[in-house]
Backbone of each chain as ProteinMPNN parsed JSONL, in Angstrom:
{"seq_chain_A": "XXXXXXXXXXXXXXXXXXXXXXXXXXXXXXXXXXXXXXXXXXXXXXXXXXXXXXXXXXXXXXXXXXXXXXXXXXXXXXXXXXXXXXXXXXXXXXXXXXXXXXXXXXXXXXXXXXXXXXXXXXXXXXXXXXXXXXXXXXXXXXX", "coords_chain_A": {"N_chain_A": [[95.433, 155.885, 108.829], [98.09, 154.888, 108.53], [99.015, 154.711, 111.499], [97.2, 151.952, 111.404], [98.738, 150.25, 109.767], [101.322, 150.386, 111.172], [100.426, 149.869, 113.472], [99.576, 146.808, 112.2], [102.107, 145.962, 111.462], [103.686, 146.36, 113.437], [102.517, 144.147, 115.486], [102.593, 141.766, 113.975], [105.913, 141.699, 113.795], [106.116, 141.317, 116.393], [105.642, 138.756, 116.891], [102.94, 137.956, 117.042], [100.498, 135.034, 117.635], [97.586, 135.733, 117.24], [97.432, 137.305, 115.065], [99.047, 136.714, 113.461], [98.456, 134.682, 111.389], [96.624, 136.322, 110.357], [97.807, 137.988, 108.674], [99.194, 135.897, 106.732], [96.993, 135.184, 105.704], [96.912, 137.417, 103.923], [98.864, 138.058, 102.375], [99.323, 136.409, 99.78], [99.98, 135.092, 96.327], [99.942, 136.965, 93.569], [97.486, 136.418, 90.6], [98.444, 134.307, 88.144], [99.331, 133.919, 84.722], [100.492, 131.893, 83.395], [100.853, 129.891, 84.911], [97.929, 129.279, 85.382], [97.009, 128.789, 82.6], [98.584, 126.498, 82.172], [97.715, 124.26, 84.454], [94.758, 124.416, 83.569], [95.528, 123.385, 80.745], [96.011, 120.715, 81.584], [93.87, 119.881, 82.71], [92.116, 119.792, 80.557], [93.644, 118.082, 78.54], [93.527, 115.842, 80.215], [90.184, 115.381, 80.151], [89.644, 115.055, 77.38], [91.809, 112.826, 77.444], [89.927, 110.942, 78.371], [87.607, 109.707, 76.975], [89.206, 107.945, 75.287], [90.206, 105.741, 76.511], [90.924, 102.269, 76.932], [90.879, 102.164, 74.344], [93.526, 102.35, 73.443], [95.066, 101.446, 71.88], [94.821, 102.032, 69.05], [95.893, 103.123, 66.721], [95.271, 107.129, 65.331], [94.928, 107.328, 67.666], [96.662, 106.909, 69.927], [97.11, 106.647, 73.361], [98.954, 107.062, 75.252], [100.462, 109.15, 73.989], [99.197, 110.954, 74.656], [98.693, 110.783, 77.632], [101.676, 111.451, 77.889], [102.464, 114.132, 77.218], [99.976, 115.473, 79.077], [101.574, 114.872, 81.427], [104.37, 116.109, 80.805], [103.444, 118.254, 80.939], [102.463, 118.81, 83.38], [104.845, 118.745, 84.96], [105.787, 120.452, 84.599], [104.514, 122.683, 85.458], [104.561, 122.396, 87.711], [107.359, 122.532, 88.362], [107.414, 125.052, 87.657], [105.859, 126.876, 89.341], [106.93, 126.339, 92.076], [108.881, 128.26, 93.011], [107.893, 129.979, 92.788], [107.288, 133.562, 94.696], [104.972, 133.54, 97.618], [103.562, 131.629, 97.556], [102.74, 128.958, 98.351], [100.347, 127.79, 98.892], [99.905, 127.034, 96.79], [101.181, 125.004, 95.694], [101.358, 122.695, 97.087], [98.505, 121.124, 96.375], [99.066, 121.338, 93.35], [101.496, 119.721, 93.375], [100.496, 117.236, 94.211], [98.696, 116.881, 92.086], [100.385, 116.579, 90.054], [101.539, 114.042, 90.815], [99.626, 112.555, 90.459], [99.265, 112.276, 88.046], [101.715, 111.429, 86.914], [101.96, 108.431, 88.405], [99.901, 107.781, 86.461], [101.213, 107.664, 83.973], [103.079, 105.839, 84.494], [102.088, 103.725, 84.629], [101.109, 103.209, 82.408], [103.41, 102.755, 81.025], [104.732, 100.483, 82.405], [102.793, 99.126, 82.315], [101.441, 96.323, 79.988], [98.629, 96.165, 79.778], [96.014, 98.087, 80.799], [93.403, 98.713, 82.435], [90.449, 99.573, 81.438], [88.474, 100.794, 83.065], [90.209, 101.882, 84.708], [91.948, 103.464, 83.927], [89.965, 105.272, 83.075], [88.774, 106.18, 85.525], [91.367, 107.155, 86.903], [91.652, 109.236, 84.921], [89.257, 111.209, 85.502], [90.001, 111.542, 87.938], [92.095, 113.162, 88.162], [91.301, 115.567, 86.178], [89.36, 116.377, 87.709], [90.767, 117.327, 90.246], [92.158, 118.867, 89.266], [90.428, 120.825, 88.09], [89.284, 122.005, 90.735], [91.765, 123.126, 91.641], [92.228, 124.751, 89.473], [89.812, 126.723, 90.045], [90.27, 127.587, 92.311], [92.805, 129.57, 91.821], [92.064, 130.786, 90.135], [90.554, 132.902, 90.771], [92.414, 134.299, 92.144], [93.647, 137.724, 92.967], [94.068, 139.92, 90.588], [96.815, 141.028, 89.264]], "CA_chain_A": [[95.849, 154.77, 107.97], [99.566, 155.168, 108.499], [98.819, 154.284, 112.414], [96.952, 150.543, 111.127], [99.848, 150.016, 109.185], [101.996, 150.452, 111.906], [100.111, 148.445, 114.438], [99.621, 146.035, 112.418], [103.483, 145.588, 111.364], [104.438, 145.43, 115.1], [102.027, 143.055, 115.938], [103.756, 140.8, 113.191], [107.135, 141.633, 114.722], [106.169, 140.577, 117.777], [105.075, 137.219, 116.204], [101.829, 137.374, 117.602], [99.932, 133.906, 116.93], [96.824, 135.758, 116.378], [97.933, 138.064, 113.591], [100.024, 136.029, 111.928], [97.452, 133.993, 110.435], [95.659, 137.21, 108.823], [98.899, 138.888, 107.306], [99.557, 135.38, 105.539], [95.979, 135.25, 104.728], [96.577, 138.482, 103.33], [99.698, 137.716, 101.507], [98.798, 135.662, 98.439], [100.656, 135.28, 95.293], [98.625, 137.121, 92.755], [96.769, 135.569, 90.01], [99.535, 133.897, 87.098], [98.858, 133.564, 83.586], [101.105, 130.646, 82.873], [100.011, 129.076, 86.042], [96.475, 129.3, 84.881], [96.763, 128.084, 81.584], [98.975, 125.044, 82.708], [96.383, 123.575, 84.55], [93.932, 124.453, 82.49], [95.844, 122.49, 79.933], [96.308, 119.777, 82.174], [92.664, 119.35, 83.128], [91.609, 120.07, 79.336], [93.746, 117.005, 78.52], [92.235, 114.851, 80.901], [88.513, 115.546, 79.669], [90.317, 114.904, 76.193], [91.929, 111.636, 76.903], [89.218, 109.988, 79.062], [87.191, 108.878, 75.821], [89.754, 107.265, 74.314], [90.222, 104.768, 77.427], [90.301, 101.152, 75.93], [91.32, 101.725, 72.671], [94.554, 102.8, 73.572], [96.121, 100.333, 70.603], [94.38, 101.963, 67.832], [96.244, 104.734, 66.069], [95.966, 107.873, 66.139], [95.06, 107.316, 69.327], [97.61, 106.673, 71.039], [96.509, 107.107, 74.332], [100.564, 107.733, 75.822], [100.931, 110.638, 73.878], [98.194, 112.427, 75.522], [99.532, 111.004, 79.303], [102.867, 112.219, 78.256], [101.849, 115.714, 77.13], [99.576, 115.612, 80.606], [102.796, 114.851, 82.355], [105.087, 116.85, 80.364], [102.921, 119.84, 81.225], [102.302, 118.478, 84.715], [106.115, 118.725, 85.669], [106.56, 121.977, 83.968], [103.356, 123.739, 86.108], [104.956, 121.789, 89.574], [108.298, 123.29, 88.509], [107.278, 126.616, 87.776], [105.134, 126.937, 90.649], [107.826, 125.416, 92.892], [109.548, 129.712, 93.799], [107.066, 131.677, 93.233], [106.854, 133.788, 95.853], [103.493, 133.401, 98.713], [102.495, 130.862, 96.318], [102.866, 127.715, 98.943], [99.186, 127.218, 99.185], [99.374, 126.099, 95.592], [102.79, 124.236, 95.259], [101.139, 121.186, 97.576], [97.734, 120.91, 95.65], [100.034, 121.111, 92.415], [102.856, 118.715, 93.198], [99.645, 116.453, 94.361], [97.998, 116.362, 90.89], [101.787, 115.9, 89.697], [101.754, 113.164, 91.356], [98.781, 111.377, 89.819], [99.444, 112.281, 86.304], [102.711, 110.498, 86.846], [101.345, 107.664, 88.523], [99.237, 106.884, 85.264], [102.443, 107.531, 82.845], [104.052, 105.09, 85.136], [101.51, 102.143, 84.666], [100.871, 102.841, 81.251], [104.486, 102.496, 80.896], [104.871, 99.408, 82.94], [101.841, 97.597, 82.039], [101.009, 95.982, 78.601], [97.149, 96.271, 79.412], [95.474, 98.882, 81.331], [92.103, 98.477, 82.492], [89.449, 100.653, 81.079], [87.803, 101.379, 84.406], [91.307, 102.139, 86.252], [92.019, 104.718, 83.187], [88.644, 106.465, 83.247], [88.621, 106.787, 87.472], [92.207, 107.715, 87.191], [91.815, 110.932, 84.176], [88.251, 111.677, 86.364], [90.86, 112.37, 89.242], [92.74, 114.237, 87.385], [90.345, 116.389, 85.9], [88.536, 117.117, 89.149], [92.006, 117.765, 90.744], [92.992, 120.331, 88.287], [89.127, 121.796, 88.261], [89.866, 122.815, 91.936], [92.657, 124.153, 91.5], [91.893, 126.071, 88.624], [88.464, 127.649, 90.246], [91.029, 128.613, 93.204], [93.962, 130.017, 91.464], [91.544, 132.15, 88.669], [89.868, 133.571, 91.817], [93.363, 135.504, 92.933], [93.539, 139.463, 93.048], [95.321, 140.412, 89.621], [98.817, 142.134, 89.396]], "C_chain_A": [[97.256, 154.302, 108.318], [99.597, 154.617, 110.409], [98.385, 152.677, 112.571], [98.379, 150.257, 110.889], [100.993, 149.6, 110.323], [101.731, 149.4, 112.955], [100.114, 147.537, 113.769], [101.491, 145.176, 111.705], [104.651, 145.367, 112.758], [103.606, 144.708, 115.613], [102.501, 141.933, 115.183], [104.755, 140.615, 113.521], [107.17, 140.819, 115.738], [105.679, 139.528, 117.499], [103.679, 136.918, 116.901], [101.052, 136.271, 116.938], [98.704, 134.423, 116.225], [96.635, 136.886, 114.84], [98.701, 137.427, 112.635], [99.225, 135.479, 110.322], [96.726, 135.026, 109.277], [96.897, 137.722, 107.777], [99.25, 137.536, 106.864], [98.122, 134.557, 104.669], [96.032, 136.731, 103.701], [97.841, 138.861, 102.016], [99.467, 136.662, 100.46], [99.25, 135.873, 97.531], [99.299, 135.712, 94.256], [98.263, 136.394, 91.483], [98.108, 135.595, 88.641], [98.768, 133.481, 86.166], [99.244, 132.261, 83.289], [100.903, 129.9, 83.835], [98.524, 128.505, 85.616], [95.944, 128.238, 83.765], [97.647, 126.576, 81.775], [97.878, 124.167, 83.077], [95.222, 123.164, 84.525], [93.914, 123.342, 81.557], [95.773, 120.912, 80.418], [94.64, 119.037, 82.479], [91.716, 119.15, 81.585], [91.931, 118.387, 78.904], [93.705, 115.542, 78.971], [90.887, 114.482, 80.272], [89.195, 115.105, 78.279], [90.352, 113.397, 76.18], [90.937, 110.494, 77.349], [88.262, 109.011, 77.697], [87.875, 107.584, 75.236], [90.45, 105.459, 75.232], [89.824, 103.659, 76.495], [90.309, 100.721, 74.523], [92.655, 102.698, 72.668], [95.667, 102.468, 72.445], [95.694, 100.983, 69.216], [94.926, 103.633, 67.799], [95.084, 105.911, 65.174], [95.915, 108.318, 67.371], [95.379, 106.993, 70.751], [97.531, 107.293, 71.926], [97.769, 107.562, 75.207], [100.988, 108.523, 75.447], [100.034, 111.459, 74.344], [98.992, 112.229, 76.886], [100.931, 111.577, 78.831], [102.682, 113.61, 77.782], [101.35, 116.074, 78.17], [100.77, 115.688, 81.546], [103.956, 115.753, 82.096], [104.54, 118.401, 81.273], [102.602, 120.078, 82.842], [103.57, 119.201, 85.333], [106.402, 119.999, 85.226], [105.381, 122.93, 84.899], [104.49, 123.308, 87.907], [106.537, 122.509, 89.889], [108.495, 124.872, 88.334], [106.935, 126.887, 88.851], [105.804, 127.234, 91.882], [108.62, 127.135, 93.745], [109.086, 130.734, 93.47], [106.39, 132.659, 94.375], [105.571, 133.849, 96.767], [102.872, 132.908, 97.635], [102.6, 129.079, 97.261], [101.716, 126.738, 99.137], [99.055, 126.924, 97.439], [100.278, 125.061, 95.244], [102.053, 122.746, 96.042], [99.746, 120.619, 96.733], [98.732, 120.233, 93.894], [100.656, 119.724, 91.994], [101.451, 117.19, 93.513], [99.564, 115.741, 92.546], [99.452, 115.872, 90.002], [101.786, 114.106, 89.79], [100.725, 111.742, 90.756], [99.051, 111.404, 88.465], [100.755, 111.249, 86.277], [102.633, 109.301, 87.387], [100.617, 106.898, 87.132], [100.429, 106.874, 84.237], [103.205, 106.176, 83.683], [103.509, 103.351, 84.721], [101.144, 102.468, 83.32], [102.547, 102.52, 80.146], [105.203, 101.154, 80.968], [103.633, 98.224, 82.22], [101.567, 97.611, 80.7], [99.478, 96.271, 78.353], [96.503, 97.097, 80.895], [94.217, 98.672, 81.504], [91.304, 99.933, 81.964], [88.796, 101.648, 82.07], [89.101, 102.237, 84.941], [91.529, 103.738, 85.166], [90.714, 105.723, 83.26], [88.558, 107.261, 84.793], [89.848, 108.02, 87.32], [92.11, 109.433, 86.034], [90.646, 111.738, 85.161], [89.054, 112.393, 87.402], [91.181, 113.41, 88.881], [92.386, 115.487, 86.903], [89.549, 117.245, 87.148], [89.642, 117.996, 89.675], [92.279, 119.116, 90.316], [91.858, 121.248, 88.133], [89.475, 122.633, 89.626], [90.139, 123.563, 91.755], [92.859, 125.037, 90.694], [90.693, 127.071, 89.44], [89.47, 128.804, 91.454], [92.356, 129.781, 93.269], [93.349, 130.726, 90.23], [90.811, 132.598, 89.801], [90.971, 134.851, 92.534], [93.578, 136.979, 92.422], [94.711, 139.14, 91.748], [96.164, 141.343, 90.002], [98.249, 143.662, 89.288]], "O_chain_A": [[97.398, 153.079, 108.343], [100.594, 153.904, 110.527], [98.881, 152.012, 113.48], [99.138, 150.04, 111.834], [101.49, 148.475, 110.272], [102.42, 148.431, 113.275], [100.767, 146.702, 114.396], [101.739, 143.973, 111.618], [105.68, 144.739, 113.007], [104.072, 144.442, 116.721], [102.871, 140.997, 115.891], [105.027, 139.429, 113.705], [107.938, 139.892, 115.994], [104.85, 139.359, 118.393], [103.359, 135.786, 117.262], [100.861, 136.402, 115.729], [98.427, 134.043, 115.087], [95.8, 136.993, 113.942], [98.908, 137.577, 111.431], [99.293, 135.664, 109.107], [96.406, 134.864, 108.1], [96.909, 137.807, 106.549], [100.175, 137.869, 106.124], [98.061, 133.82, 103.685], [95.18, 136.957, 102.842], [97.746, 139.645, 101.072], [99.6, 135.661, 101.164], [99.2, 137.089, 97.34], [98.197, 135.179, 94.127], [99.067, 135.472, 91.349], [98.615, 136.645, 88.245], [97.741, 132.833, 86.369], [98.379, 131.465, 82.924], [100.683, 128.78, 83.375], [98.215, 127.314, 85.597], [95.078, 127.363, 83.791], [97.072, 125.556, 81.395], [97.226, 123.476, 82.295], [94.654, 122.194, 85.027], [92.987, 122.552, 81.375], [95.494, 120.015, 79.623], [94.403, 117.83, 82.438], [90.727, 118.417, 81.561], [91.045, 117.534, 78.867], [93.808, 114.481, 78.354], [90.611, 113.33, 79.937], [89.012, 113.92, 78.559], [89.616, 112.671, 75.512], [91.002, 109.354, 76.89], [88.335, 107.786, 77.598], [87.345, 106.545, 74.845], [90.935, 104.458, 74.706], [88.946, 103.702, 75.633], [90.015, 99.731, 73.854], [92.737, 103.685, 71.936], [96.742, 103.019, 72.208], [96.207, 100.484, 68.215], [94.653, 104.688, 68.373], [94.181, 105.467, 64.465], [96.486, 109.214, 67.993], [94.894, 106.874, 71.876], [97.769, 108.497, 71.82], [97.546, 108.532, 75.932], [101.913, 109.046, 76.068], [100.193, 112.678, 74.394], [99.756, 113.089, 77.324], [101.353, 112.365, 79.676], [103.059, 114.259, 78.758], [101.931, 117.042, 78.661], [100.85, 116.586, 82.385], [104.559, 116.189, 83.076], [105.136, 119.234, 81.956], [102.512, 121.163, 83.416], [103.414, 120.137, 86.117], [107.428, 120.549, 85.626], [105.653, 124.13, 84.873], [104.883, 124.018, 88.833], [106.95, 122.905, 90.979], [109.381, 125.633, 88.723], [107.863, 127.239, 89.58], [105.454, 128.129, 92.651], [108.855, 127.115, 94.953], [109.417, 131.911, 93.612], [105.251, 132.547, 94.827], [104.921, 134.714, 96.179], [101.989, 133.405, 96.936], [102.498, 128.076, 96.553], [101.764, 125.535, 99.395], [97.96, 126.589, 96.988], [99.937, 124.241, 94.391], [102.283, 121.689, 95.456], [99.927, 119.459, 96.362], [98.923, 119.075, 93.521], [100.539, 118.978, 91.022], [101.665, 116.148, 92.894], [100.045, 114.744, 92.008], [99.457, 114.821, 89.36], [102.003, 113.253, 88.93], [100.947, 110.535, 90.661], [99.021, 110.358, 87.817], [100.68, 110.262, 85.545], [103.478, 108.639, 86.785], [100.764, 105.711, 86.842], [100.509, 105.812, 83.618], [104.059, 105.615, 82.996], [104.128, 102.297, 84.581], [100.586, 101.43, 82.964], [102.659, 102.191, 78.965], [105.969, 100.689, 80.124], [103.658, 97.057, 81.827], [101.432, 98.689, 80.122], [99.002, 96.536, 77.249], [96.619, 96.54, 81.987], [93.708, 98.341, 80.433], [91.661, 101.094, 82.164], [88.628, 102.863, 81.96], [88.892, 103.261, 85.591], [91.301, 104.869, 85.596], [90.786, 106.921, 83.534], [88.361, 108.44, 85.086], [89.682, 109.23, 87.473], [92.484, 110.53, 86.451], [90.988, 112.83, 85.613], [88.879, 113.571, 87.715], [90.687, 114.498, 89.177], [93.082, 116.469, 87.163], [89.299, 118.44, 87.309], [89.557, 119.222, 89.605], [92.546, 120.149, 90.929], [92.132, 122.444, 88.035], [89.891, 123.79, 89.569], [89.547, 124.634, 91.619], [93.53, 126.04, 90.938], [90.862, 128.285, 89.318], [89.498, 130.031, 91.545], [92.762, 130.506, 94.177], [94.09, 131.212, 89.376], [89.745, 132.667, 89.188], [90.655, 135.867, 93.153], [93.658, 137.124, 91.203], [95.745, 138.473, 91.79], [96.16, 142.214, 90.872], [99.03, 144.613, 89.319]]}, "seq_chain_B": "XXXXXXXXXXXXXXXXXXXXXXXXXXXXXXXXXXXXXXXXXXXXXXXXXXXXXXXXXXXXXXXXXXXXXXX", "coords_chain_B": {"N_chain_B": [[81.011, 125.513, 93.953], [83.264, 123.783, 94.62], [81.816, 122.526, 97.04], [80.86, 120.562, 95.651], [82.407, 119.313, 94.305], [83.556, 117.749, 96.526], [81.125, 115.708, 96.709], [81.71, 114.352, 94.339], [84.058, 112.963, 94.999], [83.307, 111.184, 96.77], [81.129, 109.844, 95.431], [82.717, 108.706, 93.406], [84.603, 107.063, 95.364], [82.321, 104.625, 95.623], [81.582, 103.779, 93.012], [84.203, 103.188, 92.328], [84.44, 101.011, 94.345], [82.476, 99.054, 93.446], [83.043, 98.679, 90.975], [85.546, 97.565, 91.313], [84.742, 95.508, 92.501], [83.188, 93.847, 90.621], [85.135, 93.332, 89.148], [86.323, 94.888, 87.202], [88.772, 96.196, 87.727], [92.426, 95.466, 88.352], [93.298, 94.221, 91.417], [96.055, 95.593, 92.245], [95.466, 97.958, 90.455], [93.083, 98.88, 91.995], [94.099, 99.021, 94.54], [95.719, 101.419, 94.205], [94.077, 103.625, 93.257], [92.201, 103.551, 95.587], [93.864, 104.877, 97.544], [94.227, 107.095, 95.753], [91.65, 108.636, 96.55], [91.842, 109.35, 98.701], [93.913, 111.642, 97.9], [92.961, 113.078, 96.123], [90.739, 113.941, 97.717], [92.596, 116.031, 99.455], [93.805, 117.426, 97.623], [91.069, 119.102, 97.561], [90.858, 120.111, 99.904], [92.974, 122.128, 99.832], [92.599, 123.83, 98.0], [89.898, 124.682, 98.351], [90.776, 125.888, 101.494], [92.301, 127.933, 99.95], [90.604, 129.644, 98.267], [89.366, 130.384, 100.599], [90.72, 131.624, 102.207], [91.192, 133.913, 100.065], [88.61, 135.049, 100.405], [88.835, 135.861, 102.913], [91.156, 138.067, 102.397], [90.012, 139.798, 100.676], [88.337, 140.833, 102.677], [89.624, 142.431, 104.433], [90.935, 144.03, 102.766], [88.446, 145.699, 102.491], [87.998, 146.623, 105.034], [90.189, 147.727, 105.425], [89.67, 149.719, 103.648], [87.715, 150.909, 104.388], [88.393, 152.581, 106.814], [90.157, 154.117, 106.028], [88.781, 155.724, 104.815], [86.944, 156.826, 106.54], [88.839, 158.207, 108.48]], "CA_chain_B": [[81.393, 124.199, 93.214], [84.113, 122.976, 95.444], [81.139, 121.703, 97.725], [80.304, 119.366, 94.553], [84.006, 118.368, 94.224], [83.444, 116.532, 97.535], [80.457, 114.91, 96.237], [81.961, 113.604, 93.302], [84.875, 112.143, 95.518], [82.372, 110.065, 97.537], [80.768, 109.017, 94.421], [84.251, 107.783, 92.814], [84.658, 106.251, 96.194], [81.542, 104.115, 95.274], [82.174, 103.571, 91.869], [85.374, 101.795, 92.952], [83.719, 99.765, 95.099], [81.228, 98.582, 93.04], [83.875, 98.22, 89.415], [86.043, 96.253, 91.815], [83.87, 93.722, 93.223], [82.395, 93.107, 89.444], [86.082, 92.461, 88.236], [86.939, 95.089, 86.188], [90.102, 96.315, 88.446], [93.093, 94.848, 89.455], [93.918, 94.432, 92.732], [96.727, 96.822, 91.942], [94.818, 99.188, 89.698], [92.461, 99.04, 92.878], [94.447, 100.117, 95.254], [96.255, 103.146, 93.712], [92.842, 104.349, 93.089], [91.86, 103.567, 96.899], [94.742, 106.268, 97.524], [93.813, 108.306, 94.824], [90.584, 109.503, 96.713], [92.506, 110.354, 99.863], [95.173, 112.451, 97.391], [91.932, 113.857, 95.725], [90.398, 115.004, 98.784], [93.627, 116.309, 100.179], [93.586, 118.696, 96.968], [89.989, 119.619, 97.172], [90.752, 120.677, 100.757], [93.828, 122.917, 99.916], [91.915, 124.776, 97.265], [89.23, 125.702, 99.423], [91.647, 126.899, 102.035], [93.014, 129.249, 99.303], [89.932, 130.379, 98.447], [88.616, 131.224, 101.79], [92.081, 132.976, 102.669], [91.318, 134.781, 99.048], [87.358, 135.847, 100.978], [89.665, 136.716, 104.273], [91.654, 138.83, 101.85], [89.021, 140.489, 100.29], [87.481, 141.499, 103.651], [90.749, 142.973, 105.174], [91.244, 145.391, 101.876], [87.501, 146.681, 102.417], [87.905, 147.288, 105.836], [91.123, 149.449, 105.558], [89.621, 150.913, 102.972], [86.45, 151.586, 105.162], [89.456, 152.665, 108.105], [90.862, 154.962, 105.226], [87.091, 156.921, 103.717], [86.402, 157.378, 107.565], [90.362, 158.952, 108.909]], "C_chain_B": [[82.477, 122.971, 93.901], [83.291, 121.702, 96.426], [81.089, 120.215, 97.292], [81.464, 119.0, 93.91], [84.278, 117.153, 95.134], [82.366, 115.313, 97.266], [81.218, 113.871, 95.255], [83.469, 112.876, 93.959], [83.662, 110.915, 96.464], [81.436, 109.207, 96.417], [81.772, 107.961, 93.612], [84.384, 106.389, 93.804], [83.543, 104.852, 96.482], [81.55, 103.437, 94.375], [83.112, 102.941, 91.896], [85.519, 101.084, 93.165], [83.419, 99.038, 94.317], [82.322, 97.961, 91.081], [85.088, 96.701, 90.1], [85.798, 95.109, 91.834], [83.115, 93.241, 91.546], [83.99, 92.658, 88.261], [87.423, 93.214, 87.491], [88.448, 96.149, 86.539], [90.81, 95.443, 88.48], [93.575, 95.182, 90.71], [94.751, 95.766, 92.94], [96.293, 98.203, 91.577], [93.66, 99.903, 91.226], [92.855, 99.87, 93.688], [95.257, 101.351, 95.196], [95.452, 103.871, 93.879], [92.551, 104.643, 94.417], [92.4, 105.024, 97.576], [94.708, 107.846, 97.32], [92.671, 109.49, 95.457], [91.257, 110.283, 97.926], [93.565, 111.626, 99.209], [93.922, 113.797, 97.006], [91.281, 114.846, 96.66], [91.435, 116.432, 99.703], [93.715, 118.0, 99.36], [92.33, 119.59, 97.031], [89.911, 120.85, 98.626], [91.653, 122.065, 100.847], [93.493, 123.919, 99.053], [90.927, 124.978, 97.877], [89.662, 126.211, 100.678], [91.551, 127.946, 101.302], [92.006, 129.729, 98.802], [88.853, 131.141, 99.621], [89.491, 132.051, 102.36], [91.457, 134.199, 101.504], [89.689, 135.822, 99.791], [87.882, 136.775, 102.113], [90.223, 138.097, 103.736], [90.936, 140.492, 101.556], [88.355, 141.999, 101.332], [88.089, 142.58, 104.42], [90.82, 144.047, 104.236], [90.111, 146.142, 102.129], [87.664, 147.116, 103.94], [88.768, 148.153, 106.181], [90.715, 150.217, 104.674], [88.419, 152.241, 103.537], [87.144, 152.691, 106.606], [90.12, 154.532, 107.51], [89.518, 156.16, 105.194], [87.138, 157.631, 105.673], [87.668, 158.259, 108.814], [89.857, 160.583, 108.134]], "O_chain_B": [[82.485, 121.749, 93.749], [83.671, 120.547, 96.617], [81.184, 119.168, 97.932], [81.39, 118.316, 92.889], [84.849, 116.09, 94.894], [82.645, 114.146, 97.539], [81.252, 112.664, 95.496], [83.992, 112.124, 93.136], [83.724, 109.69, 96.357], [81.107, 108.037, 96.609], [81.592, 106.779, 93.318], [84.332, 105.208, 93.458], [83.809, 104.082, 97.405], [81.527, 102.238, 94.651], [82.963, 101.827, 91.396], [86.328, 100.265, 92.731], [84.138, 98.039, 94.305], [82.075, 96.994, 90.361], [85.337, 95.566, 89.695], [86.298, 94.062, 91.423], [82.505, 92.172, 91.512], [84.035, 92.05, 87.191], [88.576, 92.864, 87.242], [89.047, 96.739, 85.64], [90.266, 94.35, 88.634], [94.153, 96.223, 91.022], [94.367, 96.754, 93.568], [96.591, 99.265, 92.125], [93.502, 101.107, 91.429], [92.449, 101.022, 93.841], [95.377, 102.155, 96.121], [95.68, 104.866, 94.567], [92.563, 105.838, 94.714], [91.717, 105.962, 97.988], [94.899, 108.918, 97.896], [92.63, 110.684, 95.162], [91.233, 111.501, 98.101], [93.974, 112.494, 99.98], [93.917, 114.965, 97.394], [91.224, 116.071, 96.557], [91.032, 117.413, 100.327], [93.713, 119.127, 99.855], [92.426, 120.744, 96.615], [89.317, 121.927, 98.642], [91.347, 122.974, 101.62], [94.053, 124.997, 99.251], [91.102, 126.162, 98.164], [88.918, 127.089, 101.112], [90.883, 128.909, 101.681], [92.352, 130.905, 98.69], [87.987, 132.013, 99.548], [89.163, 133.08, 102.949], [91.245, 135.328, 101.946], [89.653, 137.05, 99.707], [87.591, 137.955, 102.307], [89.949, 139.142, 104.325], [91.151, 141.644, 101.936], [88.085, 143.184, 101.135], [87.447, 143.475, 104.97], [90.775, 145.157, 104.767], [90.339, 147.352, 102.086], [87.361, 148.305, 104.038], [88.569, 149.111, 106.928], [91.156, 151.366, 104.635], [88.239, 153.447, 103.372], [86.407, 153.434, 107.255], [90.38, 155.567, 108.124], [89.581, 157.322, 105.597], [87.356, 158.821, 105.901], [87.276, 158.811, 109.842], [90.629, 161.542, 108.155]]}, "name": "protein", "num_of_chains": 2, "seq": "XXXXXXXXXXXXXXXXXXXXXXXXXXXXXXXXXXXXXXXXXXXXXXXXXXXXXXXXXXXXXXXXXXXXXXXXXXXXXXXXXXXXXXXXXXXXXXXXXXXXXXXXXXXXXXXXXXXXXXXXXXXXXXXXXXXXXXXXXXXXXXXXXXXXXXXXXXXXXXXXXXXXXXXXXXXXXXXXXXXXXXXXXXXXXXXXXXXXXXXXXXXXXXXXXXXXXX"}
């Protein structure tokens, strides 16, 4: 055992191309609770606000306090995320779905009237997005 | 399920099409979306990476452990 080990920590040394690839397949940040439930939350409130598409004017369904709660919680998963160590294969997926959640805060911000269709496609993204990445980030080896 | 993540991007990508050309986009709203599927796919691809590294993983602990039973 103590002989693997060894080989394969000087074959890493020696930067071999084809070892590299397995020891940072084999390095993987292990599975995060608050990671988890972030985008959980994030994809939860998607499936949540997609209904309400279109009647964005009618209280209490104000359809900008769900995108800013989505986004709130968006920027707080992209900044946690952001140094956790051998966690890089989730930080670009992540900062992705970041990226659309803020996108829709941006035009529901900017624009007076939102299309129904563009809101339904766009939480659908969203939702899918964050399905992913949940199935692949509740799949990692616990602590 | 990931398989049927790609599906449902090629369906969106349809759906787009087809909400466009009957109106109920704008131009604008259009092409964000257009975007959107390439951003979508981009994620669908980086989560099945990380779970086929997580199968790679898997396979590497049973075989030192198979390396280990048989030492």
């Amino acid at each position: 055992m103590r002989n693997i080990i060894i080989g394969l920590v000087l074959l890493a040394m020696t930067g071999c191309s084809v070892v590299q690839p397995v020891i940072d397949r084999f390095t993987i940040a292990p599975f995060d609770n608050n990671e988890y439930a972030m985008i959980n939350k994030i994809r939860t409130l998607a499936i949540q606000t997609k209904p309400k598409c279109g009647i964005e004017n009618i209280a209490p369904f104000a359809i900008l306090d769900y995108v800013n709660e989505m986004h709130d919680t968006a920027l707080l998963l992209k900044n946690y995320s952001q140094y956790l160590p051998k966690n890089e294969q989730s930080i670009k997926p992540i900062n992705l779905t970041y990226q659309m959640v803020d996108e829709l805060k941006v035009r529901y911000e900017k624009e007076k009237k939102v299309s129904k269709t563009y809101c339904e496609l766009k939480l659908q993204s969203i939702a899918d997005a964050s399905e992913s990445i949940q199935q692949a980030i509740g799949k990692r080896p616990r602590p | 399920m990931i398989a049927n993540q790609f599906q449902v991007v090629a369906l969106q990508a349809n759906q787009l099409q087809k909400e466009f050309a009957e109106g109920k986009l704008t131009e604008d709203e259009y092409k964000e979306l257009v975007l959107n599927i390439g951003v979508l796919q981009a994620i669908n691809d980086d989560a099945a990476n990380l779970q086929e590294n997580l199968v790679y993983r898997e396979m590497i602990i049973n075989a030192i452990n198979i390396a280990k039973a048989l030492a």
